[in-house]
N, C-alpha and C positions, 0 to 999 in steps of 0.2 A: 406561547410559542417561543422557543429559543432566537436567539437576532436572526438565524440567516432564515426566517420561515416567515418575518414580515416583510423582507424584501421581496420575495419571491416573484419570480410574472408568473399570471395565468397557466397551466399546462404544467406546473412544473414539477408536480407530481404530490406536492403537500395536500394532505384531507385523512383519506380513509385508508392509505397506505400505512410502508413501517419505512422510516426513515434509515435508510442503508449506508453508509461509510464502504468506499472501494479505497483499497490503499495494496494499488500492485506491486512487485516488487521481483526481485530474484531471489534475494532471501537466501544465500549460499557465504555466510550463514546468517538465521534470524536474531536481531540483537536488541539491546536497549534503545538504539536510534532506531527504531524501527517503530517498540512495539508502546516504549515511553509516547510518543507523537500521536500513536495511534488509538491509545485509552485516553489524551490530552485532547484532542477532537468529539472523541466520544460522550464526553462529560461538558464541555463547554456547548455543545448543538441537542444533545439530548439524542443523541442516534441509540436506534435500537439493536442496531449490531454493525459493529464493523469487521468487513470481509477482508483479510490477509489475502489476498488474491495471486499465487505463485505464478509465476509468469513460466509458458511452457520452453520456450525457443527467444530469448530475450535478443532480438535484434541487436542492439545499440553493442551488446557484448560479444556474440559471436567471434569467433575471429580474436581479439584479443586477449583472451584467455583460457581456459580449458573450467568449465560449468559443470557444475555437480550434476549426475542425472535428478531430471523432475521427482520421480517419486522421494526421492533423499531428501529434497529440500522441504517438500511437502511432509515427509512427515518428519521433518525437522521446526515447522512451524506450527501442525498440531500437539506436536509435545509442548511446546515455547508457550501456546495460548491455554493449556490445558488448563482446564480450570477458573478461567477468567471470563465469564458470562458475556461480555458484550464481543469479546474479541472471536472471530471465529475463520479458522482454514479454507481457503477456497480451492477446488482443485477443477473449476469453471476453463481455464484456459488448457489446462492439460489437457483436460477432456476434450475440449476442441481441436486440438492437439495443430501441429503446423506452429507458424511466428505468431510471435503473440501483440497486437495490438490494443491498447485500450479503447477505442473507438467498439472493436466488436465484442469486448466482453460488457459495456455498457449497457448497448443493443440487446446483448442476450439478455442481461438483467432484467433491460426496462420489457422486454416480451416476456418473461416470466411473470411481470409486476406490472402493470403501468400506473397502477395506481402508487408507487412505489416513492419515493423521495431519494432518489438518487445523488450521492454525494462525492465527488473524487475527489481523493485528499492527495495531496501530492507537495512536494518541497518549494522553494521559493525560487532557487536555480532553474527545478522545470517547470515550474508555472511560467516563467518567462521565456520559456522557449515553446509553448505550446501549438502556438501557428507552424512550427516545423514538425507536428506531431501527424499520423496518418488520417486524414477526412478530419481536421479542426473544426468548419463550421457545422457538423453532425453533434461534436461533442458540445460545443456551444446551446445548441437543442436540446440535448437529451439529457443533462448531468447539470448541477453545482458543483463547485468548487471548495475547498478548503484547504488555504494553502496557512502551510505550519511557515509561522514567523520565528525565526531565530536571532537573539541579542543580536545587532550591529549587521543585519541583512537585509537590503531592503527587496520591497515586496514589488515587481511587476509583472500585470496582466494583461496579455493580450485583448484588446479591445469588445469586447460584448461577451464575453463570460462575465457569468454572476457568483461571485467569491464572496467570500470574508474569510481573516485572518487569525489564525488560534497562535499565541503567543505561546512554545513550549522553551524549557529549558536546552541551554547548549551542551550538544552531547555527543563530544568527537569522537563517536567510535565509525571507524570504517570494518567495510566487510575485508578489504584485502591486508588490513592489519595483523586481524585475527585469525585469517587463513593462516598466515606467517604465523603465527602464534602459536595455532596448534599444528603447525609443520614443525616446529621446532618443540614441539612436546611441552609448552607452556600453558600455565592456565588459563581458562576463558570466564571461573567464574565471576560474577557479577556482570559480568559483560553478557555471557547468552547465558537464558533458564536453563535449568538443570536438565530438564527433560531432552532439550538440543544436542545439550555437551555431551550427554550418552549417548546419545543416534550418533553423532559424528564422530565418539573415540570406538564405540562399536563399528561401527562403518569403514573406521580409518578413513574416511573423507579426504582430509588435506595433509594425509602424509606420503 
């Protein structure tokens, strides 16, 4: 077993299941810090697929900026993962459609799966705020953790999640860099897949 599958408690979904990676996001646009962290997780636990999970209605953002519609970004991160076996688009909260909480696309998971090994991957910023997250002691039940360690950040977790730490490289790219970026008719390659950068200059997305 990979390290996080000897610690595991009882219930926690390791046996006869497929080890799942949830790694939500907004994804407007999907980039290297995204999808680097997210085959960096994959490889270090032995997950058999990790789910890009497009967030439909992202709370925490509303309001302060103006969000690409769901379907854009979604198939902005089926083109991004095209081709890369472990990585795969999720369009779970769209379809659920409403705000998007992680708490409930978990739940949906684990009722599709229970036998399932459910794993949320998430940054080291919001691992430490996850007590302010919606129904925290749910996701303490239902899910692991994997929170991506970054050079010179340290790692805290709220008290009774079951984590461990995937060291990935540091990779300042933000999403609202590259908005700018392509608002100003500049390149994004090596920053987003190719498959991205065409849905979004198709689209005109961010101009």
């Amino acid at each position: 077993h990979p390290p996080m599958a000897a610690g595991s408690a009882p219930g926690a979904g390791v046996g006869p299941g497929r080890r799942i990676g949830v790694f939500g996001g907004t994804f407007d646009p999907p980039h290297v810090g995204h999808l680097v962290p997210a085959l960096f997780v994959a490889e270090a636990l032995a997950l058999d697929v990790v789910l890009l999970v497009v967030a439909n209605v992202p709370w925490q953002k509303v309001g302060s900026r103006p969000i690409s519609p769901a379907r854009d970004r979604l198939d902005m991160v089926r083109a991004a993962v095209d081709g890369v076996d472990v990585l795969e688009a999720s369009d779970l909260e769209i379809r659920r459609g409403g705000d998007t909480f992680t708490v409930d696309t978990i739940a949906e998971l684990r009722s599709q799966g229970p036998d399932d090994d459910l794993v949320l991957i998430l940054g080291s910023d919001a691992a430490s705020g996850l007590d302010t997250w919606e129904r925290p002691d749910e996701l303490r039940r239902t899910c692991r953790l994997a929170v991506v360690e970054r050079p010179g950040e340290p790692v805290s977790v709220p008290d009774g999640f079951r984590h461990v730490t995937v060291p990935v490289p540091q990779l300042d790219v933000s999403s609202t860099a590259l908005r700018d970026r392509a608002a100003a008719g500049l390149s994004l390659r090596y920053l987003v897949p190719d498959g991205a950068v065409a849905i979004l200059e198709r689209r005109r997305l961010y101009r």
